[in-house]
N, C-alpha and C positions, 0 to 999 in steps of 0.2 A: 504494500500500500504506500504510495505518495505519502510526504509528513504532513499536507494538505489532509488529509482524510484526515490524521489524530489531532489535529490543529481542533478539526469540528469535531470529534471527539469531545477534546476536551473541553472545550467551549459548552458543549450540551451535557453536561454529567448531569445523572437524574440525583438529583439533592433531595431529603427530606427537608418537607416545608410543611408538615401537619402542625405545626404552633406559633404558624405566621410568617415564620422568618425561614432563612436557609439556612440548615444546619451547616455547619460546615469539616462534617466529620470526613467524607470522602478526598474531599481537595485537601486537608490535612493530609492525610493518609500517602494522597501519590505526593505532595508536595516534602513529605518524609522519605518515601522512594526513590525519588529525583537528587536527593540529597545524600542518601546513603552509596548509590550510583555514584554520586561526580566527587563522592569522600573514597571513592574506591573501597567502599563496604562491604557492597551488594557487587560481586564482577561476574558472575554467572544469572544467568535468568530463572531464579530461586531465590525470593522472598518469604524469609522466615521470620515469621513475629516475634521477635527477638527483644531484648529490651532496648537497644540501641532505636529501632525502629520505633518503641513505643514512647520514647524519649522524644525522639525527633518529632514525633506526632504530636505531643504534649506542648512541644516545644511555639507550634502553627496554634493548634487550638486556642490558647490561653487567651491571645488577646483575639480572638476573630470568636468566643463563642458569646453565646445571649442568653436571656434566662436563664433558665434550666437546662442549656446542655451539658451535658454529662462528656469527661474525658474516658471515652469506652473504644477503643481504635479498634476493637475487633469487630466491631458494626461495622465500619464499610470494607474491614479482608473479607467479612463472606458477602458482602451485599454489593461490593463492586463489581461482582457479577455478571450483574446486569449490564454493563457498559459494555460487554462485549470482547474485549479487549484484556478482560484479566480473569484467570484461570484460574483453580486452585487443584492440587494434586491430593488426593483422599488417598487412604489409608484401604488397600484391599479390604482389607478384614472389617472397614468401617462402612464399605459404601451402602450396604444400604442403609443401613442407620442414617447417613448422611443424605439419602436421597428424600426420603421422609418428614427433612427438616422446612419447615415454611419462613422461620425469620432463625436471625441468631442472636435471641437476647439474652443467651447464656453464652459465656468464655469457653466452655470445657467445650464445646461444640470444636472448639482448635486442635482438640485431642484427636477430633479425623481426619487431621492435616497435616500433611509433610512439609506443603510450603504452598504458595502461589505465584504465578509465573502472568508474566505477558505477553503479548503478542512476538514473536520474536525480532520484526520488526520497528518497534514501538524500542525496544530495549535495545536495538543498536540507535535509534536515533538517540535516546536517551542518555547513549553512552559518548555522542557528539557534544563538544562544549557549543559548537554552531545551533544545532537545534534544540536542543536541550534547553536553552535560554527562552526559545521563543514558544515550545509547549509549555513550560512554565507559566509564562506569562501569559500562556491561554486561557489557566484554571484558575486565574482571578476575575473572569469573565464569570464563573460561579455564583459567586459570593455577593449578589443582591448588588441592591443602590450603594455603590461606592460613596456617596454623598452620605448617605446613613450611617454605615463603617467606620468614615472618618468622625463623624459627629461624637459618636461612640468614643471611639479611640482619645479625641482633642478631649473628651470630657473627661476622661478616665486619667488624664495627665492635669489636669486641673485648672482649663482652659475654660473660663467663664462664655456663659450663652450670649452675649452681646459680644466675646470676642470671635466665635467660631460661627456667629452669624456674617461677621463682619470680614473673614478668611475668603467664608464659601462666596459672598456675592463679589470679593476680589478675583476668583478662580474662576468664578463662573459668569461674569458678567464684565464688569474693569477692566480686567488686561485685556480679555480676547477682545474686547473693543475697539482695544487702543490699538491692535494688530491688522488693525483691517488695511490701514495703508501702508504697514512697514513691510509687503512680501511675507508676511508671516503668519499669515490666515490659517485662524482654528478656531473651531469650537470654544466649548469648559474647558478648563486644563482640567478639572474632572472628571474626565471623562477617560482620563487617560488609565489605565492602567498598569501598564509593564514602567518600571523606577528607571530602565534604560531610557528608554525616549522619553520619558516625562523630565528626566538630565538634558537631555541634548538640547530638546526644545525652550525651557527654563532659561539652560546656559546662554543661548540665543537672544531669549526674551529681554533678558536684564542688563545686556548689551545696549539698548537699543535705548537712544538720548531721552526719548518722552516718559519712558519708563521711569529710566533717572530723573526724570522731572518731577513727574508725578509720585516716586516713592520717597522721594525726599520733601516735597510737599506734606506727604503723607506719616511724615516722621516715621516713615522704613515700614508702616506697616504690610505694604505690598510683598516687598522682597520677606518679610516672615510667614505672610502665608502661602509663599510659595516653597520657604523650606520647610511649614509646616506640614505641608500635602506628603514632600518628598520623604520624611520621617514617616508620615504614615504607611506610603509605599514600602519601604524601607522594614518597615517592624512587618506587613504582613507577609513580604518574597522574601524576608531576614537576605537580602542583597551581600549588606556587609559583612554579615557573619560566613555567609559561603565564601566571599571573596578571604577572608581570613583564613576559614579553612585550606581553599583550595592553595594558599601559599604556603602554610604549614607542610603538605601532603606533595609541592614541587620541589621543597627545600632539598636539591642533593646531599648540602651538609651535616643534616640532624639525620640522626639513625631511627632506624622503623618501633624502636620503643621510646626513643624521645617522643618523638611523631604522636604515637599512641597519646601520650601523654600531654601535649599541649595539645590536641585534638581533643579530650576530654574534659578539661580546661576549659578549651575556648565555648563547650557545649553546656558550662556550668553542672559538671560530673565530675568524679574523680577524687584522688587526694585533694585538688584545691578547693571543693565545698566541702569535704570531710570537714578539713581543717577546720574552713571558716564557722562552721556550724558548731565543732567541740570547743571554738575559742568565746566565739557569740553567745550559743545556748537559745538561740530566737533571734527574732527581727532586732538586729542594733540599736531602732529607734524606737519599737513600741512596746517590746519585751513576746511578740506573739511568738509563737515555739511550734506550731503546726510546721513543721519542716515541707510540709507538701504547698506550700504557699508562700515558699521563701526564695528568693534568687540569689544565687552564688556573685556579686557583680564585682568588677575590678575597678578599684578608684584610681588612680592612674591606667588612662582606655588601655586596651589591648593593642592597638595600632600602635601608641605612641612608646611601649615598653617592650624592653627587652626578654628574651627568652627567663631570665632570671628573674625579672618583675613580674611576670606570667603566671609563674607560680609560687610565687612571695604571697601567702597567708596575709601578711603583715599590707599590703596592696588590694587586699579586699576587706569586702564587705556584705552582712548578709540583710535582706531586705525585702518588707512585705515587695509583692509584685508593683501595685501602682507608685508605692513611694520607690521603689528601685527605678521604676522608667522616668519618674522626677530627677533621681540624682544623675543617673545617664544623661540626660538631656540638659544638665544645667540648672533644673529649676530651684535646688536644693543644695547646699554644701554645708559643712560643720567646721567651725572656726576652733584653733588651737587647742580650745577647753572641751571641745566639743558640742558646743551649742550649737545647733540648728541654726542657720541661715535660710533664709527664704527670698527669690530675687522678685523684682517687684513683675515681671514677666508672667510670674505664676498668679493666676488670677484667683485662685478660689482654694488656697493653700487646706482648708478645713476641711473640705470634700473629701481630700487624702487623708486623710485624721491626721494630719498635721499641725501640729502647734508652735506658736512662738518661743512657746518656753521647754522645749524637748532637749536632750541631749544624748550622746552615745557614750560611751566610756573607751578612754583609746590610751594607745602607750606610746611609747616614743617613737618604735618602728612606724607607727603610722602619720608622722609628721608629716615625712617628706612629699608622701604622696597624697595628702589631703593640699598641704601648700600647692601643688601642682594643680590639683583639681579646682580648687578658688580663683588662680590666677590664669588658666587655659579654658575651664571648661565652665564656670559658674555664670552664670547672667547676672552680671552686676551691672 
């Protein structure tokens, strides 16, 4: 098959929508396969539910789910099925038990499985970094009104509704406006989905004199809600986290259990969240201790540190999920003593349960790289 055919594949994946919204357990799933693929995980056309996979799975869900969905990946290995395109291999001795089955809302149901596989075609293109990018960014075509995801997402980081009102009718209305006579005719820039072209295009954009005009008019607000779209893109195709990966995994220098090792790391697994969580004991800042709602995060970024600050303990920190993507993003930093900083960018600090007067408890090892984070990454 042409990668045209799995292009619309992917484009049409039948999603559960019986509670309004699109689940988004299936595009999770291949968006874990696609990943485990170009980690050189997965090198034979044999998908085993593995916890690696259920990791990576966990990894897409978290911030793309709603209500009540539930982190259950084994719902769409038996129910992607349906797409036509992915097989599962049963257990001789199981199949008719297996044939039997109408839904799979028990796990042990995996017990009749050896693995599942794809189209064998679909898994060489997938195994191209050329195509591979661009089915990717098919299966965001899934995922409902992009306009609502973001909305979600902006609020979830503690962007008040008169700012992400004010984002969306910049995206969707303002700029492409002002495009009309620069040769640069588009749409929404919401509309866009894959974080490559929505880069190229942007890049473009803010070039361009009336832009500058108007954004500085606007006291920059323009130019933030175009990096704020691109963050959103960004956290649902995790762009830079696979770009990270994929350097770790080309590095000729580092040996295949380093590799292991900052790979696991960078996935927030491994010794580097062992650590952080036996030196923490819970969220650094609110004392919560559900370990299953905690993220492993580097306070000096990953990009900007060396193999040995990578997995420096003393360089992380552990962190409910919404206040961890505050501290990532800048919205958040902790001064010398440890007290909480809040930049005034973060509109609605409380919604995070967030207080003024919080603090973490830190040692010396973590001077250096809190200084770093206040004076590179903080929004002051």
């Amino acid at each position: 098959m042409a990668v045209k055919y799995y292009i619309d594949k992917f484009q049409s994946i039948r999603a559960d929508r019986s509670n309004g919204h699109v689940k988004p357990h299936k595009i999770c799933l291949l968006f874990a396969v696609i990943d485990l693929i170009e980690q050189g995980i997965i090198t034979q056309n044999k998908i085993i539910f593995s916890e690696q996979l259920k990791a990576s799975f966990t990894s897409y869900f978290e911030p793309l789910k709603q209500g009540n969905d539930k982190d259950t990946p084994h719902l769409p290995f038996y129910h992607l099925q349906s797409s036509n395109f992915w097989h599962l291999d049963i257990k001789p001795e199981y199949q008719k038990e297996f044939d039997k089955l109408k839904s799979a809302s028990n796990a042990t149901m995996l017990c009749f499985v050896n693995f599942a596989y794809i189209d064998d075609e679909l898994f060489d293109y997938l195994k191209s970094s050329i195509t591979r990018g661009v089915l990717k960014d098919a299966l965001t075509h899934n995922l409902g009104d992009l306009e609502a995801q973001y909305m979600r997402w902006a609020s979830s980081i503690g962007k008040s509704d008169k700012t992400i009102k004010n984002y969306i009718g910049a995206l969707k209305g303002s700029i492409p406006n002002w495009l009309k006579g620069s040769g640069l005719a588009t749409g929404s820039l919401m509309s866009i989905s894959s974080h490559a072209t929505y880069s190229q295009v942007t890049e473009k954009i803010m070039q361009i004199e009336e832009f500058k005009a108007k954004n500085k008019k606007g006291n920059g607000m323009y130019s933030a809600a175009i990096k704020s779209y691109s963050a959103f893109l960004d956290n649902i195709t995790q762009t830079t986290l696979n770009n990270d990966l994929e350097t770790i995994i080309k590095d000729e220098a580092t040996t295949a259990t380093d590799k292991a090792t900052l790979v696991k790391t960078r996935l927030g697994q491994g010794k580097f969240r062992s650590d952080l969580i036996n030196y923490w004991h819970g969220c650094a800042l609110t004392g919560y201790r559900n370990t299953d709602f905690l993220i492993a995060s580097h306070i000096r970024p990953w990009s900007v540190s060396n193999d040995k600050e990578r997995l420096d303990p003393n360089n992380g920190i552990l962190l409910l999920a919404n206040i961890d993507k505050a501290f990532d993003g800048g919205y958040i930093t902790f001064n010398d003593k440890g007290k909480v900083l809040i930049s005034d960018s973060l509109d609605d600090h409380k919604v995070l349960g967030i207080g003024v007067d919080m603090a973490i408890s830190l040692n010396n090892e973590h001077q250096n790289y809190l200084a770093y984070h206040r004076e590179m990454i903080f929004k002051n």
